[in-house]
C-alpha positions, 0 to 999 in steps of 0.5 A, a space after each residue: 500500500 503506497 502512502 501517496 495512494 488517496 483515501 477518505 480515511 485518515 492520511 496516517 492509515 496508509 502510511 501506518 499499514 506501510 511502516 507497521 509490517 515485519 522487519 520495516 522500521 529495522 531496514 528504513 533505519 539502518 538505511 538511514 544509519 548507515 547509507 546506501 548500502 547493498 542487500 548482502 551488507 543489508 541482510 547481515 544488519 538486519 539479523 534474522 530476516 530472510 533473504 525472501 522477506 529482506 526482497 519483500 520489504 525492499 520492493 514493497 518501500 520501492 514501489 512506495 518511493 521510500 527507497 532506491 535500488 540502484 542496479 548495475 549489470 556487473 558480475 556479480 550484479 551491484 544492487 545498492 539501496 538508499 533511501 529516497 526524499 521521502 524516506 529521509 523525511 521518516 529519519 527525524 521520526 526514527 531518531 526520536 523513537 530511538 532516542 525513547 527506546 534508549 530512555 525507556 530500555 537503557 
C-alpha cells in the first residue's frame, strides 16, 4: 500500500499499514544509519530476516518511493539501496523513537 495512494480515511492509515509490517522500521533505519548500502551488507544488519522477506520489504518501500535500488549489470550484479526524499523525511521520526527506546530500555 503506497502512502501517496488517496483515501477518505485518515492520511496516517496508509502510511501506518506501510511502516507497521515485519522487519520495516529495522531496514528504513539502518538505511538511514548507515547509507546506501547493498542487500548482502543489508541482510547481515538486519539479523534474522530472510533473504525472501529482506526482497519483500525492499520492493514493497520501492514501489512506495521510500527507497532506491540502484542496479548495475556487473558480475556479480551491484544492487545498492538508499533511501529516497521521502524516506529521509521518516529519519527525524526514527531518531526520536530511538532516542525513547534508549530512555525507556537503557
Amino acid at each position: 500500500m503506497q502512502p501517496a495512494e488517496k483515501s477518505k480515511g485518515c492520511p496516517l492509515t496508509p502510511l501506518v499499514a506501510l511502516l507497521t509490517g515485519p522487519w520495516t522500521l529495522h531496514i528504513i533505519w539502518t538505511l538511514s544509519t548507515q547509507g546506501p548500502t547493498r542487500f548482502g551488507v543489508l541482510k547481515r544488519q538486519v539479523e534474522g530476516i530472510s533473504s525472501k522477506v529482506l526482497t519483500e520489504r525492499l520492493r514493497m518501500l520501492e514501489e512506495a518511493k521510500v527507497i532506491y535500488r540502484d542496479y548495475k549489470p556487473t558480475i556479480p550484479p551491484q544492487v545498492t539501496y538508499r533511501l529516497t526524499e521521502r524516506g529521509e523525511d521518516l529519519h527525524i521520526v526514527m531518531t526520536q523513537l530511538n532516542t525513547i527506546a534508549h530512555k525507556w530500555y537503557n
